[in-house]
N, C-alpha and C positions, 0 to 999 in steps of 0.2 A: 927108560921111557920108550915106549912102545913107536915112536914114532924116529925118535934118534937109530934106532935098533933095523928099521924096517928102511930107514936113508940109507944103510950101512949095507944089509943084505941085497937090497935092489939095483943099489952100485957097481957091488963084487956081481952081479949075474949080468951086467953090460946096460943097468939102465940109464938113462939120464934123467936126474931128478930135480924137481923143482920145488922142493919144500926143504924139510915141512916149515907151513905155513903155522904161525900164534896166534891168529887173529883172521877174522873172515874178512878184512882190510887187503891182511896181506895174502892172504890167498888169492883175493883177488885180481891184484897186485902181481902174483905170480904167472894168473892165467893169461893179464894184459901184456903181459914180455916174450911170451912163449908164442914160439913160430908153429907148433905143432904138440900137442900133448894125446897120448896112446890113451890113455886111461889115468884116473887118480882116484885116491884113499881117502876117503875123508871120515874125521873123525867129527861125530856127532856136535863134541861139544868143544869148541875153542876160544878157552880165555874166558867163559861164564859165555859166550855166543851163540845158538844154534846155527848149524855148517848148512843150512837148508836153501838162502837165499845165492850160494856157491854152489850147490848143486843144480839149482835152478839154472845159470848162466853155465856148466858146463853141459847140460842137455840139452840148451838149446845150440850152442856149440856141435850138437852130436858126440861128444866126448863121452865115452864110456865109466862109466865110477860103482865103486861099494861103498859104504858106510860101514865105521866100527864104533861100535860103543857099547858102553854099561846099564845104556838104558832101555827102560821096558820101550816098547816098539808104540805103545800108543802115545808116544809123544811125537811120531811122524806125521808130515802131512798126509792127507788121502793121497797125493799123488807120487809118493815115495815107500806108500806100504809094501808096495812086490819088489823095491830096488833090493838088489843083493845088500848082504850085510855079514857082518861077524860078529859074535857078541863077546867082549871084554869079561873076564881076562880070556885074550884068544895067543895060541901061541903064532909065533912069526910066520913058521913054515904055512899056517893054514890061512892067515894074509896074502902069503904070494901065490898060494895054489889059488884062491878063489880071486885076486886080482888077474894073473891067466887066463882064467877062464874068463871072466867080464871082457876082456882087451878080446880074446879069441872068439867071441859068441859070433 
């Protein structure tokens, strides 16, 4: 799982991680505990959910984020068409180079 894989490499590189999140509940859930988040990963589709209304609360937050998924792009709102993204199947290494870069911008 793309996302157990990507807990595991962001770890070993010194991150602190607060997922992953099943459910757009718990993610939410994650971001209400957290004293401070750099950036996060969010994957399009969680549990049959769209991750849209978490991405919403993390920019208004100012919290930096990408989107990954499988899906064609016009199921984004108009206001997440330019957000960075990865498209599944994406390998790990090109996750954490382009979450770097989103956290760095």
């Amino acid at each position: 799982m793309l996302a157990d894989e990507l807990h595991m490499v962001l770890e070993a590189a010194g991150a602190l991680v607060l997922g992953p999140a099943g459910s757009v509940a718990e993610a939410m859930r994650c971001i209400a505990t957290a004293t401070t988040i750099d950036g996060a990963i969010l994957d399009v589709n969680l549990a049959g959910e769209l991750v849209f209304p978490v991405a919403d609360h993390l920019a208004a937050l100012g919290v930096p984020f990408l989107f990954t998924t499988g899906y064609d792009r016009s199921i984004f709102p108009a206001r997440f068409m330019a957000a960075p993204h990865c498209e599944k199947p994406v390998p790990i290494h090109q996750v954490t180079r382009a979450i770097g870069r989103v956290i760095h911008a």
